[in-house]
N, C-alpha and C positions, 0 to 999 in steps of 0.2 A: 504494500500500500504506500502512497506514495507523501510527500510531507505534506502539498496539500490539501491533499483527499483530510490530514489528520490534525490539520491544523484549527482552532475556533473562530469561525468566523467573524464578523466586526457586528455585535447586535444577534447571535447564536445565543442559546443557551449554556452555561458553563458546562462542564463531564460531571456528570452524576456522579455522587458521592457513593464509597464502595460498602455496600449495607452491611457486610460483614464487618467488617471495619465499626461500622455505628453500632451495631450490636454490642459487640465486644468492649466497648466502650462504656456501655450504658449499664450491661452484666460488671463488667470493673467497678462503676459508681456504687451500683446498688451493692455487692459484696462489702467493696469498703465500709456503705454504711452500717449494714448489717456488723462488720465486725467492731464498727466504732462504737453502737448499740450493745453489743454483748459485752464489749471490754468494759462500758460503764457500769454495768452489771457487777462484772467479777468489781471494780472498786466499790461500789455502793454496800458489797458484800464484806470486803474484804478488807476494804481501806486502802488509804495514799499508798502502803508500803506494799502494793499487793504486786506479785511476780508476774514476771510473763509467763511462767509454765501455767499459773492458775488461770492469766486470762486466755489463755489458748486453752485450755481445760472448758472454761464458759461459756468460750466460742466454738466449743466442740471441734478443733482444730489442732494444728501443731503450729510450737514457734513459727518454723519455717516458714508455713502459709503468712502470716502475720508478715514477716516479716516482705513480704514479696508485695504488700502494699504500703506497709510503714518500714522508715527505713530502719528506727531504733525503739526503745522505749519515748525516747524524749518526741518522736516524729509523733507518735501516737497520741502520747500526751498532749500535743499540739492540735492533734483534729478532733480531740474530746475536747479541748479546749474551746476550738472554734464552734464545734456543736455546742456546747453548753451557753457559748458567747450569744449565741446565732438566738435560740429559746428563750433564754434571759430579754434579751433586747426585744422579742417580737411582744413576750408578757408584760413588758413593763410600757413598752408603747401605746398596746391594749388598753392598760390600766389607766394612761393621761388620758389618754381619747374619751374614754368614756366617765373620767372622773367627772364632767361638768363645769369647773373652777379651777387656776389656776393652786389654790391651798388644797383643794383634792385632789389634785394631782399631785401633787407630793408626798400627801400621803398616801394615795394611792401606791406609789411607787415604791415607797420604803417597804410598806407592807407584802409585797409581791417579791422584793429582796430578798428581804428575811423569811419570809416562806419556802421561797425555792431553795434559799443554801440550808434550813432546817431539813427539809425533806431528802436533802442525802449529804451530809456532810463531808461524807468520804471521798466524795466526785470533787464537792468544791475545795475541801484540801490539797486533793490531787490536780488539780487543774490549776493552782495558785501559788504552788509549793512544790512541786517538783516538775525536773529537768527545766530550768528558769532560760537556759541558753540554747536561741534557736537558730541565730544563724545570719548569714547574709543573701540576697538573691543575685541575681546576675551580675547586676551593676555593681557588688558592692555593698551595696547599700543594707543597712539591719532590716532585718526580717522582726516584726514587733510580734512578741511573744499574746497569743490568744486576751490573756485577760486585759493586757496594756490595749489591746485594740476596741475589746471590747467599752472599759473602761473612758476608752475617749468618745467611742458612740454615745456611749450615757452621759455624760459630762454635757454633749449637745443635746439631748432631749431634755436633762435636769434642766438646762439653761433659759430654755422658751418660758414655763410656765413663770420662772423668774423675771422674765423682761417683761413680761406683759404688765407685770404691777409695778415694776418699782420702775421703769420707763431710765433706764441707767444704757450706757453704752455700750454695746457688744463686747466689749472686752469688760468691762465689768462682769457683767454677767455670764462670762467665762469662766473668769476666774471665782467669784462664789460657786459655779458650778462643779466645777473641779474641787474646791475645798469642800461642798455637798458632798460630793460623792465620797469624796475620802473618809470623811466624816462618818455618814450610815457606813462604808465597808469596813471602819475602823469597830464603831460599835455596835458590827453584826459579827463582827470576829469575836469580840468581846464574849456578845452574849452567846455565842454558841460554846466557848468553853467553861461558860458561866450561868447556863441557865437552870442544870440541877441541884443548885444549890441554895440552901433557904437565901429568899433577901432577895433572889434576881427578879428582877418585873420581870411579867408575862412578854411574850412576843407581840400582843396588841400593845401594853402598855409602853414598852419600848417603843413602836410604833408612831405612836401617841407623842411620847416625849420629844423624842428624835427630829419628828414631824414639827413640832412646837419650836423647840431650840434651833431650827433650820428658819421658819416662817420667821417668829417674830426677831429672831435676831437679827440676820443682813437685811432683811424686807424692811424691817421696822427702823434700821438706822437708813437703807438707801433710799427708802421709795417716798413719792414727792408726799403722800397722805401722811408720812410721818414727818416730814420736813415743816409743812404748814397749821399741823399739830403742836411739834416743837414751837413754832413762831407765835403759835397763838398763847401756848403756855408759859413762854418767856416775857410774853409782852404782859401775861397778867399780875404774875411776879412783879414785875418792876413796875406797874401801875402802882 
């Protein structure tokens, strides 16, 4: 045949993609997930320090298979990560959307936190604490580890319900975001190693607090309703 006869014409349809080839492909995605599903399993079972023999044991598999989708522990750990990242962000964006209000949404959001990392803590230890170092991609360039990505998704949604009221500058409201988040992840780590023990508030009431000491503190020193509040009550002072 000749060049041609096999060459694509100007305005032809491209060459059909080779189904085999797509198949293969889509059979690879779905295995991966299935194995990235069971490995969370074997942690949720087992905990952060759980082996690869067990989660190849959970995954009814052998390392080897494992390993011919992830390259190491830490690779895996990385796409539990990203699922876990992936979940997290779609339930907490759920949660603004339909909180109503920019303060229910916040607490909305805390409470769907701390619900998820209570419901398997083994998963969120493992995916926050172990194999921290992922890597570089082509260029170069750092590869951000699962939770750090996920982390800065959130930071931007925690941010919206915050500008809405205190009407502050996008970088303001970055940065409260980012101190937000650190904040509920700092005392959601707290309370999970702290909550069977007398004295810990409930998970709504931490909620509650958390939600509170986030609203009315930066809201209440940034936002202009607190500003012409303040001016009203200085001005009465000094009358």
């Amino acid at each position: 045949m000749s060049n041609e006869t096999t060459r694509t014409r100007p305005g032809s349809a491209p060459p059909s993609t080779d189904g085999r080839s797509t198949r293969w492909d889509d059979h690879r995605a779905a295995r991966r997930h299935e194995l990235v599903q069971a490995a969370r399993k074997a942690v949720h079972k087992k905990g952060p320090g759980v082996s690869m023999d067990e989660i190849a044991a959970e995954s009814g598999t052998s390392k080897s298979i494992i390993y011919r989708y992830f390259d190491d522990k830490v690779g895996l750990q990385v796409a539990i990560g990203n699922d876990v990242g992936v979940q997290m962000h779609h339930a907490l964006t759920r949660a603004a959307e339909e909180a109503g209000t920019p303060k229910r949404a916040l607490r909305a959001m805390v409470r769907v936190y701390l619900e998820m990392i209570e419901q398997s803590p083994h998963v969120y230890w493992f995916v926050t604490r172990t194999g921290v170092i992922v890597g570089t991609d082509g260029d170069g360039a750092p590869v951000k580890a699962p939770l750090d990505a996920f982390l800065e998704s959130v930071t931007e949604l925690v941010a919206q319900p915050f500008a809405q009221v205190a009407h502050v500058a996008p970088a303001d409201a970055a940065a409260w975001a980012a101190g937000a988040v650190g904040f509920v992840r700092g005392a959601g780590e707290w309370w999970l190693g702290h909550r069977d023990r007398p004295g810990t508030p409930t998970r709504e009431a931490l909620t509650e607090q958390v939600s509170d000491w986030l609203w009315f503190g930066p809201v209440g020193v940034l936002s202009d309703h607190h500003d012409s509040t303040t001016a009203t009550t200085t001005a009465r002072e000094n009358s």
